[in-house]
C-alpha positions, 0 to 999 in steps of 0.5 A, spaced: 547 489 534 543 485 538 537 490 537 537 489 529 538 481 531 532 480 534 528 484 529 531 479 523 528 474 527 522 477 528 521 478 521 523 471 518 518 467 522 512 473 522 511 471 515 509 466 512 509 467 503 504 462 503 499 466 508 497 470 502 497 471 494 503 475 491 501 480 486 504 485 482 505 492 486 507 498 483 511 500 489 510 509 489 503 509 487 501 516 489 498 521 485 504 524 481 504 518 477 497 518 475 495 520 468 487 522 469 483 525 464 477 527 466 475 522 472 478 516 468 485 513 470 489 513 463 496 512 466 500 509 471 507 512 470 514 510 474 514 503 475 521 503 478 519 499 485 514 495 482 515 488 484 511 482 486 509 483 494 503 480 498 496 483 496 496 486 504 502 490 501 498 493 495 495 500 498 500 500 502 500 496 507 494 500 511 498 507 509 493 508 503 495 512 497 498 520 496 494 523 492 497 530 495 503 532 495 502 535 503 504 541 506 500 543 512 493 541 515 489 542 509 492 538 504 494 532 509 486 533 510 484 532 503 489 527 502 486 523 507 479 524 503 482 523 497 486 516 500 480 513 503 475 514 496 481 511 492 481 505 497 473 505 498 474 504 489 478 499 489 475 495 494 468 496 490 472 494 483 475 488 487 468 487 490 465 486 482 471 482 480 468 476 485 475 476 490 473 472 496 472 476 503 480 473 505 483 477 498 478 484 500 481 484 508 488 482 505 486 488 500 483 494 504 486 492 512 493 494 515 497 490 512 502 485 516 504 489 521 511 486 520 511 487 513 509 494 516 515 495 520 520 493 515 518 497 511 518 504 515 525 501 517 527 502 510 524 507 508 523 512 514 519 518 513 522 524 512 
């Protein structure tokens, strides 16, 4: 109990929400909810955990994107290819776009590490 205590309390003064800009996150953005045709995106399909979240949190949190359902070394291999193209595009965009060199670290870094690890605790992989 003291255990989850203390992680609390890391938690509540880890953060500070000012720290950095919220933005709408779609929460499950992985490639089975991608509408494409051709090499244009269509569609963003299931916003079931979208919410407003830091912007370090918007890919993820340093996880990346799945692209790929993964299965064995060859498909966590190209989902890693396809996750850092997708990331190098959206740092590219937001780089068109004017954002300041502050909101492209928040973008394309890790994340918050504590945001990290309250997330991994929710949500541990399977």
């Amino acid at each position: 109990m003291q255990q989850l205590r203390n992680k609390r309390r890391e938690l509540e003064t880890g953060f500070v929400a000012e720290d950095e800009p919220f933005v709408l996150v779609h929460g499950d953005f992985h490639g089975r909810n991608i509408i494409m045709q051709g090499s244009q995106v269509q569609a963003v399909l299931d916003w079931e955990f979208a919410g407003a979240n830091p912007l370090s949190e918007m890919l993820g949190g340093g996880i990346g994107v799945d692209v790929l359902e993964v299965n064995d070394d060859e498909s966590d291999r190209e989902n890693t290819l396809w996750s850092r193209e997708i990331v190098r595009k959206v740092g590219e965009t937001a780089k068109r776009r004017g954002w300041d060199a502050k909101e492209l670290a928040l973008l394309l870094g890790g994340g918050n590490p504590v945001l990290g690890y309250a997330r991994t605790e929710m949500f541990p992989a399977e």
